[in-house]
N, C-alpha and C positions, 0 to 999 in steps of 0.2 A: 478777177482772181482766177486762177488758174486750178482752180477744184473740176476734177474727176472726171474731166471729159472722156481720157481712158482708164478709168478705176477698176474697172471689173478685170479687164486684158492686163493694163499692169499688173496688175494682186493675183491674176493665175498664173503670170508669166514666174512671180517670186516661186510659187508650190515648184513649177513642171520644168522651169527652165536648164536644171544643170542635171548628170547623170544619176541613175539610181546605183548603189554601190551595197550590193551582196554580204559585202563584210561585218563582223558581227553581231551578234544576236539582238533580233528585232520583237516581238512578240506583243500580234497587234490582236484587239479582241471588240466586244460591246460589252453593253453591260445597258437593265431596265432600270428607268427611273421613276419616281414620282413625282418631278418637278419638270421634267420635260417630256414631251409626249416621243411614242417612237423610242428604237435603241439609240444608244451613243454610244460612237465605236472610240476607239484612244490606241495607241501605238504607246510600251515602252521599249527605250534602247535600256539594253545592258550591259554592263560595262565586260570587260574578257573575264575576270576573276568572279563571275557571279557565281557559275556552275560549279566552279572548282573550291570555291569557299562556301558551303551550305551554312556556316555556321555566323557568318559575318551578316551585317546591317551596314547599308548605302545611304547616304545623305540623297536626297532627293530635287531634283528641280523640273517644275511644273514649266513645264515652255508653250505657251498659247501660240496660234496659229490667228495667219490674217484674215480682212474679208475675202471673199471666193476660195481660199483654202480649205483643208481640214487634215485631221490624225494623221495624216501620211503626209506631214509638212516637210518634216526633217527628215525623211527617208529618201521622199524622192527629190528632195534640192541638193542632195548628198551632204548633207550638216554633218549626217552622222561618220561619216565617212573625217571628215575634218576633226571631228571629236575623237574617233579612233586615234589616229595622226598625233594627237597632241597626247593622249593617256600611254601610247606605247612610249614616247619622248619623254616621258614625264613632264612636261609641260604645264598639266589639268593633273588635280586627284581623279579617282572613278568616281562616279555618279552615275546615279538612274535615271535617265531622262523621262518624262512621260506627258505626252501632249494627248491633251481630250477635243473631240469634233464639237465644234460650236455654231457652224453655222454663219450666219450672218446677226447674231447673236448680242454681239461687244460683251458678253460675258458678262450681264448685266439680265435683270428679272425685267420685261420687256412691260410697255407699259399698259398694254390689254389683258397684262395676269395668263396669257398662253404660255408661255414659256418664264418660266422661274431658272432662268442657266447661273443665275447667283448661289442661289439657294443648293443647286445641285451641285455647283462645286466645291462649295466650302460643307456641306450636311450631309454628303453622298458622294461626291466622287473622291475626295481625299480619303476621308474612311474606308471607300471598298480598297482599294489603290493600299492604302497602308497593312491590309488584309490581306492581301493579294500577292503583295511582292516583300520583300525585306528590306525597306526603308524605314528611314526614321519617321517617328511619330510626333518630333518636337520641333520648336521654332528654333533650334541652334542645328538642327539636319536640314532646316527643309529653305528652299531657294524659289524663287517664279520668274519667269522672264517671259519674250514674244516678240512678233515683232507686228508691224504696223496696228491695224486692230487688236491684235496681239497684246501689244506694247502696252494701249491702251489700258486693256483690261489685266495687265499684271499689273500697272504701277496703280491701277484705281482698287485693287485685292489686297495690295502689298500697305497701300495709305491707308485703306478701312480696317484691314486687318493686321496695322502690324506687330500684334502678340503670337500671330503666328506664321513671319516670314523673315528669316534672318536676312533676306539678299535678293532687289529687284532690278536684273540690270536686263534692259530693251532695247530695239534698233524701232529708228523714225516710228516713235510712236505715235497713233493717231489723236495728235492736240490738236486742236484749235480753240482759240478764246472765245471766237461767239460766230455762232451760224450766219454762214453767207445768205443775200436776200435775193429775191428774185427768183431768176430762171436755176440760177445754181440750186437753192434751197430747193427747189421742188427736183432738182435730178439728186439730190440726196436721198429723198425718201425712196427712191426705189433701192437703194442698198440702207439705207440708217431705218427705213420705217417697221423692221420685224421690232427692233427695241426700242426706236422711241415714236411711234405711231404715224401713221399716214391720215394727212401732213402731219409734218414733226410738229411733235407737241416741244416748242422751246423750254417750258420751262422744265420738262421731264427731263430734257438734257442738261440743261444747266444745272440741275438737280447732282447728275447722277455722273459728272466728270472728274476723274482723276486732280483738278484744280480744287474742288468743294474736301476734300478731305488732304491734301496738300497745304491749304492752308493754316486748319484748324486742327491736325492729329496730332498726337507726341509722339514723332518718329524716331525717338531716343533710341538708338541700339540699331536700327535699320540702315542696311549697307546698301546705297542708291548710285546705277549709274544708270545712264540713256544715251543714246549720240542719235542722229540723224545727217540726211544729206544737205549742203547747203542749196543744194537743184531739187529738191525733193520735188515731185511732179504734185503733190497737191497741199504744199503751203507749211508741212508739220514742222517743217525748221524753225519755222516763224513760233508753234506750238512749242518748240522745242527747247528755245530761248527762254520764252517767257515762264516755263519751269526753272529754270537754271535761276533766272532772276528769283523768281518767287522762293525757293526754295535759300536761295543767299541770302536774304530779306530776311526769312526766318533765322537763319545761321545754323541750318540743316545741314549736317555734312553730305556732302555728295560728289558725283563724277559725269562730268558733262559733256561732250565734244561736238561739235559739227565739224565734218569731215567733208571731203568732194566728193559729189555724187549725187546721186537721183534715188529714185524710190523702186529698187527693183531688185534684183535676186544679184547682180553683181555685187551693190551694196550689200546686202548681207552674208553672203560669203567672204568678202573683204574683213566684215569686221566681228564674224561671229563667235572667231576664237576668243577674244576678247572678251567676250561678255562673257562666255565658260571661264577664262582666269579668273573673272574678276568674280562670279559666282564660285568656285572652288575655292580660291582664296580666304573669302566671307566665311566660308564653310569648315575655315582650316586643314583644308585639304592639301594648300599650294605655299609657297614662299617665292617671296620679290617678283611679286608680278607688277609691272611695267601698264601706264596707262598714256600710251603717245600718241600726239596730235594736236588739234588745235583745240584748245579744249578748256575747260576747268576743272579742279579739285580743290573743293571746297572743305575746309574745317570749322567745326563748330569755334564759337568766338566765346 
């Protein structure tokens, strides 16, 4: 298998690789926890009418950042920059962006009880965040997406919790069905063992995978897409599928694609607008957005 031999250099290549873009208002900060140790810094974007309308409330979407990333995901790949582009076109409603640092995390309560990053995102950083800025405070405002580890840990927030996510759309999420063995499995734990322990505890992962509550949740009302590369340098296409399958099984509506491409900061620039339609949309913010490629679109049966 072709797991990770460049994983770390890919996944900083996704943060660092395209320009940083000046254009508007970014407003990046921390904030103390009691679930994780240390501050956690987070970056929101805000949309141009933020300032100008004191009196208005933003639908929100939580955008997770990959492994080797952090808070300054979409600032510096120029995401934001693309989001700009599309809200002045009207293309996208406005929305509040806002990505929290995680680490090498998965956004997951890690399995030595050091780090609760579950606990602090759904107990503590959504509440400061809704305190903080003027977004909404319900599941018909609020959206998650990310992408790789990223991806990962929205569509596994958006499965546990979907009473309070109206809309989880991700790029090459990090799936996989079951842990490579060998020499692979042990170069995992130097990037998988802050969450699931050094050596991987398997069953802690199998436990705690975006698949284990995809099965079993009533995702009634929850607006799902994902795509991925069919090159993707460490296998998630293969992950990526067998969502699409599982989730058709169920007769889960949802939006699926594999597209050309690999696992890196091209792909996601390619297709990030999309995931903003498809999140504004959910949100009621957009009309006739268009989901093309090679792909599915699933409805419930």
């Amino acid at each position: 298998m072709r797991l990770y031999r460049y994983l770390f250099i890919s996944l900083l290549i996704i943060v660092c690789a395209l320009p940083i873009f000046a254009a508007g208002r970014v407003q990046c900060a921390s904030l103390t926890s009691h679930y994780v140790p240390g501050k956690v810094g987070y970056c929101a974007l805000l949309p141009p009418g933020y300032d100008s309308q004191p009196g208005k409330k933003y639908p929100v979407l939580y955008f997770l950042h990959g492994l080797g990333g952090n808070h300054m995901f979409l600032v510096q790949s120029g995401a934001w920059s693309i989001l700009e582009d599309a809200e002045e076109d009207k293309r996208i409603g406005e929305i509040v962006i806002i990505t929290p640092e995680a680490d090498n995390s998965f956004y997951i309560n890690s399995k030595d009880g050091r780090i609760k990053y579950e606990d602090f995102f759904i107990r503590e950083f959504m509440p400061q965040m809704e305190k903080k800025f003027r977004i909404e405070a319900s599941r018909a405002g609020r959206a998650i997406g990310g992408v790789s580890m990223g991806g990962y840990g929205a569509l596994r927030f958006a499965f546990k919790y979907p009473q309070m996510f109206a809309a989880v759309a991700v790029h090459m999420p990090a799936l996989l069905e079951q842990l490579p063995r060998g020499s692979s499995n042990a170069g995992l734990s130097s990037f998988m063992g802050t969450a699931f322990g050094t050596p991987l505890d398997e069953a802690y992962w199998k436990a705690n995978t975006p698949f284990v509550y995809a099965r079993t949740a009533n995702l009634r009302g929850l607006k799902i897409y994902f795509d991925c590369g069919d090159q993707d340098d460490f296998g998630f296409d293969a992950g990526t599928r067998a969502l699409d399958k599982l989730l058709t099984a169920r007769h889960v509506p949802h939006v699926s694609h594999i597209y050309p491409g690999g696992h890196n900061a091209q792909y996601v620039a390619a297709h990030i607008e999309e995931s903003l339609k498809f999140d504004t949309e959910s949100l009621g913010l957009s009309e006739n957005t268009s989901h093309e490629g090679t792909g599915t679109q699933r409805k419930a049966k």
